[in-house]
N, C-alpha and C positions, 0 to 999 in steps of 0.2 A: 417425587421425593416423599418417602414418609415421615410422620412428625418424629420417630426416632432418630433420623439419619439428619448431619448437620448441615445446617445453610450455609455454606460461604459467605465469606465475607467478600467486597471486591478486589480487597489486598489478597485475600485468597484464590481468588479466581485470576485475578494478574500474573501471582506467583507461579498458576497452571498453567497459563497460558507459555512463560518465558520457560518451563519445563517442557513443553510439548513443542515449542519451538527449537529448543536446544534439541528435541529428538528428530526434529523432521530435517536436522542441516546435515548430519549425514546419507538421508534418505535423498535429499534434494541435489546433491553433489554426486551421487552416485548415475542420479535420473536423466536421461535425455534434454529435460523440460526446456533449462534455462542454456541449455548448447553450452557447457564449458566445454566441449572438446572441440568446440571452434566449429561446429556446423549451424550457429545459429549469431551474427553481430549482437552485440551487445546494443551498437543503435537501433538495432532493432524493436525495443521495446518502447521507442518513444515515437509516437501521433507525430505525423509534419508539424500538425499547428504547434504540438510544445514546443518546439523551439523559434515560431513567431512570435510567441506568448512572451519568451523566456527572455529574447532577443540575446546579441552577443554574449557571453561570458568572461572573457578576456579582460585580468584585473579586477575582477569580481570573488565573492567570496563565496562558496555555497554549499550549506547545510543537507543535510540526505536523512530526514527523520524515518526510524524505520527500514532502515535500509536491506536488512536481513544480508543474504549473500554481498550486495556492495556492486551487482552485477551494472546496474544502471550509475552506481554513484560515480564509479572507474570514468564513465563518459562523461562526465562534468570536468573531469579532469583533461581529459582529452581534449576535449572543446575549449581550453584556455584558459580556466578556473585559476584565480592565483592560486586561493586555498580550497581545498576540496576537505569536507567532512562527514561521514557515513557516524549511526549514531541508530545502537539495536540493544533490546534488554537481554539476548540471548549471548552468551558466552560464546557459544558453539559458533554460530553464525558471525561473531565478531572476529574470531579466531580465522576459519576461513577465509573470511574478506581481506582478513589482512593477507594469508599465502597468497590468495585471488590474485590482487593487484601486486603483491611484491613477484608475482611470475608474467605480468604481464608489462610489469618497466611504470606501475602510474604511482605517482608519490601520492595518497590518499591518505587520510587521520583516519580511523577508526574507534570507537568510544564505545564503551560497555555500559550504558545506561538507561533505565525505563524512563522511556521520552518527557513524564510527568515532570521529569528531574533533570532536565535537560540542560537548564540553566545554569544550576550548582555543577553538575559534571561537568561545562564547558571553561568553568572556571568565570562565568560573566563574558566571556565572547559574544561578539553578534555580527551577521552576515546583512548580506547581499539578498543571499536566497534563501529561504527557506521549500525544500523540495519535501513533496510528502504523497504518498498514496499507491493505486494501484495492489487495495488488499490491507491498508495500511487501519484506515479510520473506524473499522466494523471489530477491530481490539480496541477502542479506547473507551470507557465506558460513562465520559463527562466530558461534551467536546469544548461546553463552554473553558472547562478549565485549560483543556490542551489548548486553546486559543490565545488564552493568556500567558500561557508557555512561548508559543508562537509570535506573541508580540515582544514579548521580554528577548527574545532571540534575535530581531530585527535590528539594522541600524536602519537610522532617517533613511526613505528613501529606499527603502530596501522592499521586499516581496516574498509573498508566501505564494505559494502555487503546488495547488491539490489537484492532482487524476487520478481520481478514484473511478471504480466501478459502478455502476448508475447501481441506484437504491433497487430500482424496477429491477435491473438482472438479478438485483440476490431474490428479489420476489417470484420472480415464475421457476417456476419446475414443469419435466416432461409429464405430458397425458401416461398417466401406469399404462393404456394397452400395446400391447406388445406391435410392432412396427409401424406404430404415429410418432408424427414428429413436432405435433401442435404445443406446443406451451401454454402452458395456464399459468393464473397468479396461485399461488400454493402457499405462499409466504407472506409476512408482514411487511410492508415499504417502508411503514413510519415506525419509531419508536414508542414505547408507555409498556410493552409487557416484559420488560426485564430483560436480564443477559438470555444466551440462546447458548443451551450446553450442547456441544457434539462428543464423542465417545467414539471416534474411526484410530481403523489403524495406518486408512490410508491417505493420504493426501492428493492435493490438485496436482498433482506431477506425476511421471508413469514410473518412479524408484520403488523401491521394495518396501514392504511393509513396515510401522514401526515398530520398535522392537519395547517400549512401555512410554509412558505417559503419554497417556493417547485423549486426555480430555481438554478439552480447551472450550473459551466463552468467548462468545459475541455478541454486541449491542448492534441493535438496529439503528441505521440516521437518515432521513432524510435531507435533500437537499435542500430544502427550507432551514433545517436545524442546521447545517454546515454553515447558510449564509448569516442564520442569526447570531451562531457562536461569533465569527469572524465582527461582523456589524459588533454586538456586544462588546467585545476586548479590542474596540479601537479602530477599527481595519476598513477601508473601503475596499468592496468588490467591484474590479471595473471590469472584469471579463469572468464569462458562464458559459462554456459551451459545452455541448450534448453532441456524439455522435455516436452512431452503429455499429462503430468497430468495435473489434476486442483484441488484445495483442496474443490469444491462443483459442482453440478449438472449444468452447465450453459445453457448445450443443454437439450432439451427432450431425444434425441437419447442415447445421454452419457450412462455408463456402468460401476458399480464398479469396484473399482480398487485395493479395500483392504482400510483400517485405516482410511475409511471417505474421501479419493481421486477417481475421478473419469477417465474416458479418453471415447472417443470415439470407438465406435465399430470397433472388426478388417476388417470387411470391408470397411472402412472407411480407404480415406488416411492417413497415418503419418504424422502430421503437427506438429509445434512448440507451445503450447499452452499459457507455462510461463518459463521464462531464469531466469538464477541467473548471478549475475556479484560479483566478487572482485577486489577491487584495495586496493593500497597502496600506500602511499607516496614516492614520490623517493627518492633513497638513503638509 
């Protein structure tokens, strides 16, 4: 960036991002990716362990921050959720979720708001669960504050529960020569050098290209910073877990894994691909 050209602010880079979002949910609904046309479960996107982690739902309330399509949220509901709530800054994608699930029979809430605000849009509601990640926490650019979001959103006794993608997979990229399949670290793990602007037209999904606002920002976290935000605004962490799955193809190399998950070949090192975290309010 030259000294003529303007810095963003991060309410500007926010506002980019929920435009670049609102461009990618017709791209994303057009795409093979996420199987709306019924060739890929919707349970599919959830690790066995989440729902040991998660345990029953049944008379349970639960929040879906982020939810973009609402693809995952739909299954909260399925699973016996009294209230189901889905909760995205993007119009587009809120608009969608709602046809999503009103074509597929699931009574879900849908809410049009940037997560920061999560609290004033819900009107002061608070759940059971609060669900979050998988693509979700590499937009927010202050996790301590989303923390405090997340605890204001809690009743007593209630639980946040993040699967995100491990910090390490946003770090490695492929070796440039042409047909190696070795990863290297290429990217940052932790955070301190700022947002990370991309400029594509196209996205993690195989849909058509977008058709404008094509820039969007992302912060770096590790998983130290997710536990300290959490610890910080209240929360104990009683479960961390790391595994080598991923729920789509990210490498060329990658290797089915069963149920639509994938992993890396076994000659390949065992690395951390995506973690789940639990916490709960103290006391």
């Amino acid at each position: 960036m030259t000294a003529d050209e303007h810095m963003p602010t991060t309410e500007d880079m926010l506002r980019a991002n929920a435009r670049n979002w609102d461009a990618r949910t017709p791209v994303h609904v057009a795409s093979g990716f996420y199987g709306l046309d019924g060739s890929r479960s919707p349970d599919g996107w959830f690790a066995p362990f989440e729902w040991d982690d998660l345990g029953a739902l049944q008379g349970r309330d639960v929040l879906h921050l982020q939810c973009h399509l609402g693809v995952e949220t739909q299954v909260f509901a399925g699973r016996g959720a009294a209230n189901t709530v889905g909760l995205d800054f993007s119009g587009a994608s809120v608009a969608e979720a709602r046809r999503l699930a009103a074509e597929a029979g699931r009574e879900v809430e849908f809410v049009r708001a940037d997560v920061h605000r999560a609290v004033e849009a819900l009107g002061g509601r608070r759940f059971d669960v609060v669900y979050t990640g998988k693509g979700a926490l590499c937009y927010l650019p202050d996790l301590h504050r989303w923390a405090e979001v997340v605890r204001d959103l809690l009743r007593p006794g209630g639980m946040l529960y993040v699967v995100e993608f491990h910090p390490l997979l946003h770090a490695l990229g492929p070796v440039p020569q042409p047909g190696e399949h070795e990863l290297l670290l290429r990217h940052d793990y932790l955070a301190g050098r700022g947002p990370v602007r991309h400029d594509s037209s196209h996205t993690y999904t195989d849909g058509p290209p977008l058709q404008s606002d094509t820039v969007s920002y992302e912060w770096r976290h590790g998983v130290g910073e997710v536990v300290g935000a959490a610890t910080a605004a209240g929360l104990t962490v009683d479960v961390l877990r790391e595994t080598d799955l991923l729920p789509w193809r990210r490498f060329a190399a990658m290797e089915p894994a069963g149920d639509g998950w994938w992993r890396l070949p076994d000659a390949a090192p065992r690395i951390p691909l995506l973690y789940a975290l639990r916490a709960v309010p103290h006391g």
